[in-house]
C-alpha positions in Angstrom: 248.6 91.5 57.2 244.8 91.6 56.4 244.3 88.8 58.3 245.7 89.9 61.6 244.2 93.3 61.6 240.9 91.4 61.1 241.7 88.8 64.0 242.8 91.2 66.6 242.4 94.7 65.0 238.6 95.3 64.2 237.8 96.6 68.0 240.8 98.3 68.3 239.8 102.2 68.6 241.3 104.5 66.0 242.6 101.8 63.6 244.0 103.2 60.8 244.3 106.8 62.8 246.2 106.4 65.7 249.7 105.9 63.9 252.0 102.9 65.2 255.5 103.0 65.5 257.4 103.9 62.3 260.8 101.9 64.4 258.7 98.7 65.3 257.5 97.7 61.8 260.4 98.7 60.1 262.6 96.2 61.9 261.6 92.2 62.1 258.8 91.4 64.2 256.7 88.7 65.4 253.1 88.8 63.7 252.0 86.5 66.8 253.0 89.8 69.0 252.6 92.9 67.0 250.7 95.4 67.9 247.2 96.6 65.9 248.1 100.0 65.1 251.9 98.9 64.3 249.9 96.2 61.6 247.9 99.1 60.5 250.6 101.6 59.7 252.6 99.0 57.8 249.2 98.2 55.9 249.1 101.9 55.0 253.2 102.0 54.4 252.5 99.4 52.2 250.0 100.9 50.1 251.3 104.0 50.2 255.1 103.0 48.8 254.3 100.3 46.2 256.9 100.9 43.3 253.8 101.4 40.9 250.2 103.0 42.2 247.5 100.1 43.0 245.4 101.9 41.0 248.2 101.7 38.2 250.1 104.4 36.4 248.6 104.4 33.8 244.3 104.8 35.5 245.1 107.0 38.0 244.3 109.9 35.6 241.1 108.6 35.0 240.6 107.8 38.5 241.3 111.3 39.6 239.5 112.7 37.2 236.4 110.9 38.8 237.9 112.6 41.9 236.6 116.1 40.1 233.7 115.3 39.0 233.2 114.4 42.6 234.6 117.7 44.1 232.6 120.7 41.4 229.9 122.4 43.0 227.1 120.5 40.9 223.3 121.2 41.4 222.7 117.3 41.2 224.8 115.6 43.4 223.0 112.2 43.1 223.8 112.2 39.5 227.3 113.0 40.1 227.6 110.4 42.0 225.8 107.9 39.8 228.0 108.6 37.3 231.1 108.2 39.4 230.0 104.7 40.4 229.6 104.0 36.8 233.6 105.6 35.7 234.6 103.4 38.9 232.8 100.3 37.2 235.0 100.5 34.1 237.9 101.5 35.6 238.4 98.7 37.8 237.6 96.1 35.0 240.6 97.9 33.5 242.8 97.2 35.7 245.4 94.7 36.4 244.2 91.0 38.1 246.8 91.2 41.0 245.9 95.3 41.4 242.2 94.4 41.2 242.4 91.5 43.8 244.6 93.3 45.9 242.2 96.7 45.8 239.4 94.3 46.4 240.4 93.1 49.0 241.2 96.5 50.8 237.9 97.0 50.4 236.8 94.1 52.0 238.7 94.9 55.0 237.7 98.9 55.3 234.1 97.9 55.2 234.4 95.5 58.2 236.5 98.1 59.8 233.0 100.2 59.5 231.2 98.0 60.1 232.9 98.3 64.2 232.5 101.6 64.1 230.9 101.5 67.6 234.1 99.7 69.2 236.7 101.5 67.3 235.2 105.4 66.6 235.6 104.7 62.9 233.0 106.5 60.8 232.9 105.9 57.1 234.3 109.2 56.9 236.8 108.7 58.9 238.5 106.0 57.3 237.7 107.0 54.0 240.2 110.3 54.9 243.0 108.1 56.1 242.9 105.8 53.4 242.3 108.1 50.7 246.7 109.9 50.8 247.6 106.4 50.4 245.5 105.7 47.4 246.2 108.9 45.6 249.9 109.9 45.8 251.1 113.1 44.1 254.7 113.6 43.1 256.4 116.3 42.2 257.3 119.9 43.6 253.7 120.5 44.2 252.6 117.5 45.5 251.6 118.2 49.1 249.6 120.9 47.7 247.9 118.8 44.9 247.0 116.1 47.7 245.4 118.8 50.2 242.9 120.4 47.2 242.3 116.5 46.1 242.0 115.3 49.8 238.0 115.9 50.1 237.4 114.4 46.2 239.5 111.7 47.0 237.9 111.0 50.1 234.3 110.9 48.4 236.0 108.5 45.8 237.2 106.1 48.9 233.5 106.3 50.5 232.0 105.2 47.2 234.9 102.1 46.5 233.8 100.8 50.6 230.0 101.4 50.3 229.5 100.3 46.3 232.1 97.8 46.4 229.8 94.5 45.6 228.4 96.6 42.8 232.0 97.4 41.3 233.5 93.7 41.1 230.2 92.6 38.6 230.2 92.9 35.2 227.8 95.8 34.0 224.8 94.6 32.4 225.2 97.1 29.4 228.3 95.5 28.7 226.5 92.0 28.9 224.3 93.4 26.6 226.4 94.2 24.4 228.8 90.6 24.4 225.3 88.9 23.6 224.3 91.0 20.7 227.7 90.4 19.2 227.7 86.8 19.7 224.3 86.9 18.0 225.9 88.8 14.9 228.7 86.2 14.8 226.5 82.9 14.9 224.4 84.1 11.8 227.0 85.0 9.5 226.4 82.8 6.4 229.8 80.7 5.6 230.6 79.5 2.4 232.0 76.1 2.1 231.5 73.2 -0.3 227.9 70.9 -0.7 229.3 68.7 2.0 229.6 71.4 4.7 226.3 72.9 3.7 225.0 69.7 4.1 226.3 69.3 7.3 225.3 72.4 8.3 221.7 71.7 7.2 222.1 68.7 9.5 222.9 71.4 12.3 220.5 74.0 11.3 217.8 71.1 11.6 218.9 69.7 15.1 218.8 73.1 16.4 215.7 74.0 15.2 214.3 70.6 17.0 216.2 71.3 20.2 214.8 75.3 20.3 211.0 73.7 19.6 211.8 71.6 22.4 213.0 74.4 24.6 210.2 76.5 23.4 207.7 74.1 24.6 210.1 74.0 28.0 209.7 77.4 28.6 205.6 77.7 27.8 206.1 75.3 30.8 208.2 77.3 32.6 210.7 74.8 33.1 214.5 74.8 33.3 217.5 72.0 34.0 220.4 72.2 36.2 223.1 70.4 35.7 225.3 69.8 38.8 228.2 67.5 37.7 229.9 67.8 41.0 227.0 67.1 43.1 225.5 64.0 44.2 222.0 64.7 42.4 223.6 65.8 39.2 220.3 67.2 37.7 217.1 69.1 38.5 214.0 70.5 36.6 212.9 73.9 37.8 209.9 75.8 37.5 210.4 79.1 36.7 208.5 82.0 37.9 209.7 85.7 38.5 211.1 85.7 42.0 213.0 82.6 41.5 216.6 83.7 42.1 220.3 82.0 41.6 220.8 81.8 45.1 217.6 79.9 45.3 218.8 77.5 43.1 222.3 76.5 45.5 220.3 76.3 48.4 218.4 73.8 46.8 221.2 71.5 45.7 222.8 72.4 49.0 219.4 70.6 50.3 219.7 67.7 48.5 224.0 67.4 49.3 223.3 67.9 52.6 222.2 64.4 53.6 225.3 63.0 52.1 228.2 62.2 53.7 230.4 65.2 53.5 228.4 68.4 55.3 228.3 71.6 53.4 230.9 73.6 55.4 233.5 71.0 53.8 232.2 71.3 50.4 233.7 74.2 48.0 230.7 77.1 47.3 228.9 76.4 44.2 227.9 79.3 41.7 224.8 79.0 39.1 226.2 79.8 35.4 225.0 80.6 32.5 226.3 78.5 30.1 226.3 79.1 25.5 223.4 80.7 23.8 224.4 84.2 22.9 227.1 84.5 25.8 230.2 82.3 26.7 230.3 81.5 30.0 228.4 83.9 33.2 228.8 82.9 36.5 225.2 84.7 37.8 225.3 86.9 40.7 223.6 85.4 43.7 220.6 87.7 43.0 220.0 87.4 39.4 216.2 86.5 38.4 216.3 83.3 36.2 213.6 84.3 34.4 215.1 87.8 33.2 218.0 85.4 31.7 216.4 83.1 30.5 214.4 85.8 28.3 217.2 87.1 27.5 219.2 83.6 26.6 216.8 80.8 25.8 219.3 78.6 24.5 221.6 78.9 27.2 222.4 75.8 29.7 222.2 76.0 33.6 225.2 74.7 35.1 226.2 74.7 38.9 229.8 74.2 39.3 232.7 75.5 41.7 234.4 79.5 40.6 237.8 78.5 39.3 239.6 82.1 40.4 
């Protein structure tokens, strides 16, 4: 559905506000000849009557909650809205994968809807109104006159999802913060065990103590590895400085790849991740500063692989 309304629908003026016909897309059609505004009503029809909320049940609370921070008459509305984008963070880490794929990819869509606002007379605003009914259905007896004094909040909540939306599907870095600093408490609990595992841990404790001096002296050089198992040039030594970035780091392999013999288009994207120390697994975002990492994580290992999901 997505995918024809972005094919034939983008131009198209008043998407998502001129309303199709409620007869056409409730009988079988031919996607190859439907019409936009018929795509875009059954888009919002299908939002709009999902057997449980997209936003879930058991959020929408909290998400309409945001929805009043959003509509009091506040001296700081910057703040306000700071703080919304930061309820939105956690709220959509909360939800469900197939809810949070789907909403994501809503999203996607409204922005490039925007984004023709000069073909199509779509503000922002605009669709941000239209959308916003479908998001936030009220039930009940009072329900058309919840949704009209929740209309303008819920509105404001839309426009923040479209415009912040890159921001909202990355992990926030307090919460990184915080994973590392536990995974640091973990590692240097003391374990008892018999003379044979304290030896061996000895063992450990020694060959990690050699492998951080050698790291140490790695980063006094400013110098990292990359290990790119997938690529043709599975490894590479980078100097580190502070406006070094992970998307500088894929171009560079992409580089090297590139006089192979498959071209790039072909090959799956790459991600840099960050890879042990006091974290798991990261994949960084395309922006992240290596060095701010790597001060953060000197232990870690750089690895540039494929996202699995």
């Amino acid at each position: 559905m997505l995918y024809k309304l972005e094919q034939t629908g983008l131009q198209t003026e008043g998407i998502l506000r001129v309303p199709g016909s409620a007869a056409r897309v409730k009988d079988r059609f031919d996607w190859d000849q439907v019409r936009q505004n018929d795509a875009a009503g059954l888009l919002k029809m299908f939002i709009r009557e999902l057997p449980h909320p997209l936003l879930t049940q058991q959020h929408l609370p909290a998400f309409m909650a945001a929805q009043t921070e959003l509509s009091q008459e506040r001296l700081f509305k910057t703040q306000v809205e700071t703080e919304a984008i930061q309820a939105l963070h956690l709220l959509i880490m909360l939800l469900p994968e197939a809810n949070r794929d789907t909403l994501k990819a809503l999203l996607e869509f409204l922005r490039k809807v925007v984004a023709f606002e000069e073909k199509n007379r779509m503000s922002l605003w605009n669709v941000s109104m239209i959308v916003a009914p479908n998001l936030f259905t009220f039930r009940g007896k009072n329900a058309k006159q919840e949704e009209m004094q929740a209309a303008i909040a819920a509105a404001q909540l839309v426009r923040i999802l479209i415009t912040h939306q890159d921001v909202l599907w990355m992990v926030p870095c307090f919460l990184i913060s915080h994973i590392r600093k536990m995974n640091e408490a973990t590692s240097g609990k003391k374990t008892p065990g018999s003379m044979k595992n304290k030896r061996r841990l000895l063992r450990k404790f020694n060959a990690e103590k050699d492998r951080e001096r050698s790291e140490v002296t790695e980063l006094r050089d400013g110098l990292i590895r990359i290990h790119a198992p997938l690529n043709a040039k599975v490894s590479m030594a980078i100097q580190l400085n502070s406006e070094i970035k992970a998307r500088d780091i894929t171009a560079r392999f992409d580089v090297e790849n590139g006089r192979g013999s498959r071209s790039l288009s072909r090959r799956q994207r790459q991600y840099l991740y960050e890879v042990g120390g006091n974290i798991g697994e990261r994949c960084l975002d395309p922006d992240a500063h290596l060095l701010d990492v790597y001060r953060v994580n000197p232990h870690c290992e750089w690895v540039l692989k494929s996202r699995t999901s």
